[in-house]
Structure formats: structure tokens, C-alpha cells
FIMAR-719561 format. One line per 8 residues: number of its first residue (from 0); their letters; for each residue x, z, y of N, C-alpha, C, O. Coordinates in nm, 3 decimals, m for minus. Each point is the difference from the previous one (the first is absolute). Example, Ala and Ser with C-alpha at 12.3 -4.5 7.8 and 13.67 -1.06 7.14 Angstrom:
2
0 = AS = 1.319/0.780/m0.569/m0.089/0.000/0.119/0.090/0.000/0.120/0.104/0.066/m0.002; m0.139/m0.138/0.107/0.082/0.006/0.119/m0.077/0.073/0.109/0.051/0.017/0.111
This chain:
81
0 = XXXXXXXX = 0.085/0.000/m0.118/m0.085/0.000/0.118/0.089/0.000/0.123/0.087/0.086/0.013; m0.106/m0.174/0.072/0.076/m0.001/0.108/m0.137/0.059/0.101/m0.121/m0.014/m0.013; 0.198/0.081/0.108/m0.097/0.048/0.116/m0.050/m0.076/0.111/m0.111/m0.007/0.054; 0.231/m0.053/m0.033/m0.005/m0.098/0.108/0.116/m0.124/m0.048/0.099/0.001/m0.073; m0.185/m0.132/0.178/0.112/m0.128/m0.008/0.137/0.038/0.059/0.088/m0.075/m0.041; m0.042/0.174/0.130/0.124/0.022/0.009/0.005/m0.033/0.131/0.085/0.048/0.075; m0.188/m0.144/m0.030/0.095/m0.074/0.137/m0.134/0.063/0.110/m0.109/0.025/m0.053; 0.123/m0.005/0.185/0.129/m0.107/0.072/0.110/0.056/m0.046/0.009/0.119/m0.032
8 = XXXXXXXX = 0.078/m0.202/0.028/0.151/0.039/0.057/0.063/m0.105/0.067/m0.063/m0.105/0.013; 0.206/0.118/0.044/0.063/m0.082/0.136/0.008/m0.148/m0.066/0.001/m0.104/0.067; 0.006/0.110/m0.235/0.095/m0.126/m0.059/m0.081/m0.015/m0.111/0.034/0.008/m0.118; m0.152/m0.031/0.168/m0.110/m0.037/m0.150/m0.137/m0.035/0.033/m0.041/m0.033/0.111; m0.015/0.041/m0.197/m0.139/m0.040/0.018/m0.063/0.006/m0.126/0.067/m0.012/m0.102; m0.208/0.033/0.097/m0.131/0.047/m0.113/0.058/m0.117/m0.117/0.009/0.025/m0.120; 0.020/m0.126/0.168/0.006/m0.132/m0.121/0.128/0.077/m0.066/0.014/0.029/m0.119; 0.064/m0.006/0.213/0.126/0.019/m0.055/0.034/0.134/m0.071/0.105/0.010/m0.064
16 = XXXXXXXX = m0.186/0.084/0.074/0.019/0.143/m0.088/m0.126/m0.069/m0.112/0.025/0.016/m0.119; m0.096/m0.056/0.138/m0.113/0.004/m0.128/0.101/m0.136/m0.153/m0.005/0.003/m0.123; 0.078/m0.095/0.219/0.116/m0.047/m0.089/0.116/0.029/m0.072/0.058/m0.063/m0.089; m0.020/0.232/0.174/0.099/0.047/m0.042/m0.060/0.069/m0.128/0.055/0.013/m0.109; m0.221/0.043/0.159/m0.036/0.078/m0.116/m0.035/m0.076/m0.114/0.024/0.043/m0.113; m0.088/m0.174/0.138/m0.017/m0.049/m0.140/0.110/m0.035/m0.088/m0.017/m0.019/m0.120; 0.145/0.010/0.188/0.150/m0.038/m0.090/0.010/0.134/m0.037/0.004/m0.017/m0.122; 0.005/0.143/0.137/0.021/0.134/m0.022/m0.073/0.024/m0.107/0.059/0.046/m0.098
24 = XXXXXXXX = m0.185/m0.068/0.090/m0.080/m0.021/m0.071/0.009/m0.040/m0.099/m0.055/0.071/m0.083; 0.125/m0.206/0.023/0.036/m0.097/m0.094/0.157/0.074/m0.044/0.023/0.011/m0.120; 0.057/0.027/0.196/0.138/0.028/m0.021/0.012/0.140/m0.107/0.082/0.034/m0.086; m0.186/0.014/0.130/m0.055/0.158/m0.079/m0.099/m0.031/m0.104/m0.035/0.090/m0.076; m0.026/m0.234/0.061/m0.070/0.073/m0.115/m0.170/0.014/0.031/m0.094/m0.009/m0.079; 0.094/0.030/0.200/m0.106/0.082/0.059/m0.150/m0.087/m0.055/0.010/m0.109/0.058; m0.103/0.108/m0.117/m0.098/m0.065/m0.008/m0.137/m0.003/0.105/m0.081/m0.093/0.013; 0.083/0.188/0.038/m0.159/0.082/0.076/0.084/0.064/0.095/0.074/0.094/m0.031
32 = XXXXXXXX = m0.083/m0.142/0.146/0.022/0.106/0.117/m0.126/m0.034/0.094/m0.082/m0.091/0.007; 0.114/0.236/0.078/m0.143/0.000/0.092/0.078/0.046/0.123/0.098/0.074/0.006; m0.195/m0.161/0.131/0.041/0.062/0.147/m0.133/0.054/0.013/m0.105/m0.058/m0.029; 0.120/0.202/0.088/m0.091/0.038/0.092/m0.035/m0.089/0.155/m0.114/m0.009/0.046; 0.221/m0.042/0.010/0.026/m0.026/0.136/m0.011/0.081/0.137/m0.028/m0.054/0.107; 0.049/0.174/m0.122/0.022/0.120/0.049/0.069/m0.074/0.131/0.075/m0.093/m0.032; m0.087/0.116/0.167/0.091/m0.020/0.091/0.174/0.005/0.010/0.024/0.106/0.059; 0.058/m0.150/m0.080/0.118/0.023/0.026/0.016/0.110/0.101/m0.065/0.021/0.102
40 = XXXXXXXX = 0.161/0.042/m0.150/0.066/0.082/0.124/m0.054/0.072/0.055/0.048/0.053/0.099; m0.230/m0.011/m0.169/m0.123/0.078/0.084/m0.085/0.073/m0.190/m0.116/0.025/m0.033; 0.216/m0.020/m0.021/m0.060/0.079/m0.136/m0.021/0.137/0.025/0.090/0.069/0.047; m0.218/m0.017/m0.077/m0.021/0.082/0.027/m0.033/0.127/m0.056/m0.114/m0.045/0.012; 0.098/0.173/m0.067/m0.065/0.074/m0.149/m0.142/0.061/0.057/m0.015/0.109/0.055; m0.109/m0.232/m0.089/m0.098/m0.019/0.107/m0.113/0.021/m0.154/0.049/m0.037/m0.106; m0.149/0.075/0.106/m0.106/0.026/m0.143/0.002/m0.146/m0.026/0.034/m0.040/m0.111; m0.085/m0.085/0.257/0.001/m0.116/m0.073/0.106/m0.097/m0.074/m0.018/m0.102/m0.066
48 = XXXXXXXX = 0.125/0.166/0.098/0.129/m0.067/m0.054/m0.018/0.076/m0.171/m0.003/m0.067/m0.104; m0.006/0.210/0.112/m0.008/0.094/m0.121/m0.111/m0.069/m0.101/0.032/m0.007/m0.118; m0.161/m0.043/0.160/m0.048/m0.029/m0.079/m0.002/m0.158/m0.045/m0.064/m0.037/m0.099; 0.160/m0.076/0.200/0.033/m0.136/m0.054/0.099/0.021/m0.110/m0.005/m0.049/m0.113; 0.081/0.117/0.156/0.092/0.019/m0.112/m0.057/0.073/m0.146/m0.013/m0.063/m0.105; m0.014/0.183/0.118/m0.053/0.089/m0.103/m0.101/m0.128/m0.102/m0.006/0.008/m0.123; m0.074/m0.132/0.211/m0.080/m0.041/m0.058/0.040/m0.085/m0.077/m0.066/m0.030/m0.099; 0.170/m0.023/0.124/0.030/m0.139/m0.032/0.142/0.077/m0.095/0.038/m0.079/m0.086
56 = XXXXXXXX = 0.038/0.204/0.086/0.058/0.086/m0.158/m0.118/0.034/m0.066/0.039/0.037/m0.111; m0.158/m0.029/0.115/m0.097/0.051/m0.152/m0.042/m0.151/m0.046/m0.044/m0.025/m0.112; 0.065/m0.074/0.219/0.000/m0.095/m0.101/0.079/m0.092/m0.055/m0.047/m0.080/m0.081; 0.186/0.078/0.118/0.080/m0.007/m0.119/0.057/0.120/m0.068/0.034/m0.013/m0.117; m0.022/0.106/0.164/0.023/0.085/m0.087/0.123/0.016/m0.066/0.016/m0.020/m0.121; 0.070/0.054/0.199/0.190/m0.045/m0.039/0.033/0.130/m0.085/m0.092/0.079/m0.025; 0.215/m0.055/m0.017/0.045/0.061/m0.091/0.065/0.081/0.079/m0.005/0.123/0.002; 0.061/m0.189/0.058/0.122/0.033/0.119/m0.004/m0.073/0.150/0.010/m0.113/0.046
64 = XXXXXXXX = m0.027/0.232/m0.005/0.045/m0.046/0.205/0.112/0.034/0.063/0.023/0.120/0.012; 0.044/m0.190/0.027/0.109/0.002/0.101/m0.023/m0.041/0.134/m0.040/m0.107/0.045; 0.078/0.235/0.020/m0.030/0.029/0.188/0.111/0.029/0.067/0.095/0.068/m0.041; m0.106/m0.117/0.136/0.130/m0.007/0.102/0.046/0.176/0.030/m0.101/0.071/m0.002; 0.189/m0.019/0.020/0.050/0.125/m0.024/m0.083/0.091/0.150/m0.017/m0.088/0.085; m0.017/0.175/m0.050/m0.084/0.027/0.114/0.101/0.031/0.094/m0.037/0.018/0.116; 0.181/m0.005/m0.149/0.140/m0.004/0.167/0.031/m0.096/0.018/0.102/m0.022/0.064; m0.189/m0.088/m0.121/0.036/m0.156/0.070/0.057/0.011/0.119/0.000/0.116/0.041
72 = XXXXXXXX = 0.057/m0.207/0.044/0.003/m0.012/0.143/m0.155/m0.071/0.039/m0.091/0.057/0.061; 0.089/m0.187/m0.112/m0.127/m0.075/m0.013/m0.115/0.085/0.047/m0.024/0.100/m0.068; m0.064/m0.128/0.193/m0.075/0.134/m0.033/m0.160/m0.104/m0.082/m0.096/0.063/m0.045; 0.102/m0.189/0.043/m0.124/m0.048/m0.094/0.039/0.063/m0.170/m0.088/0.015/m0.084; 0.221/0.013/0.060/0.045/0.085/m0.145/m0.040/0.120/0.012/m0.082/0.037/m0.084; 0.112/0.029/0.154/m0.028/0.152/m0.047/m0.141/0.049/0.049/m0.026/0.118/m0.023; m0.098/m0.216/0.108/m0.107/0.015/0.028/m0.058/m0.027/m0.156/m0.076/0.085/m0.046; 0.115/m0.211/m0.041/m0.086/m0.039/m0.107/0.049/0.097/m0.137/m0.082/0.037/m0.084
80 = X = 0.224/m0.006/0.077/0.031/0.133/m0.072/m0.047/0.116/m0.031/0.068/0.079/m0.064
């Protein structure tokens, strides 16, 4: 699950992170990934963010989650942590 497309940023664009992710994607293996599309850079620990997410883990239903560490610098990491 990605939270957000990643961008803006200074040296990119939506085409260009959603390309990086589908090669990431393929390079790993990955079969099923999901974006929320959460705002970049404006993630927030908001009930409606709590319950896009929460909704969309009971229905795949993973084994295992891996989350960005909560002393990120990042503060969209340690908000979704």
C-alpha cells in the first residue's frame, strides 16, 4: 500500500513516480499493490485516513506489515507510522 503518489517534488511528476512504482513493482515480485492517494507531504493520523487504510488491510488481509520507523525525519513517515 502506498499512501501517497510521492509527488510534487522539484524533479518529477505523478507519471513519473506511478512509473517508478510500477517497475518496483515488477523488480520485487509485487503482484497487487494499492494507493490510497493521500496528499503528499500533508499525511495526516486523521479517523478518515485510519479508516481508508484499516479498510482496505481487512481486505487483503496481509500476514505482515512494514511501516516507516516513527523518528523518520519525513514527517508524511512518522504521521502514517
Amino acid at each position: 500500500v502506498d499512501l501517497t503518489d510521492g509527488e510534487p517534488t522539484p524533479h518529477g511528476s505523478r507519471e513519473i513516480r506511478l512509473k517508478e512504482r510500477e517497475d518496483a513493482s515488477q523488480a520485487l515480485g509485487v503482484t497487487e499493490r494499492y494507493l490510497l492517494d493521500l496528499p503528499n507531504r500533508a499525511v495526516f493520523d486523521t479517523v478518515e485516513n485510519r479508516n481508508a487504510l484499516a479498510t482496505l488491510i481487512r481486505k487483503v488481509a496481509p500476514t505482515v506489515l512494514f511501516a516507516p520507523y516513527w523518528e523518520d525525519a519525513h514527517p508524511d513517515h512518522w504521521q502514517s507510522s
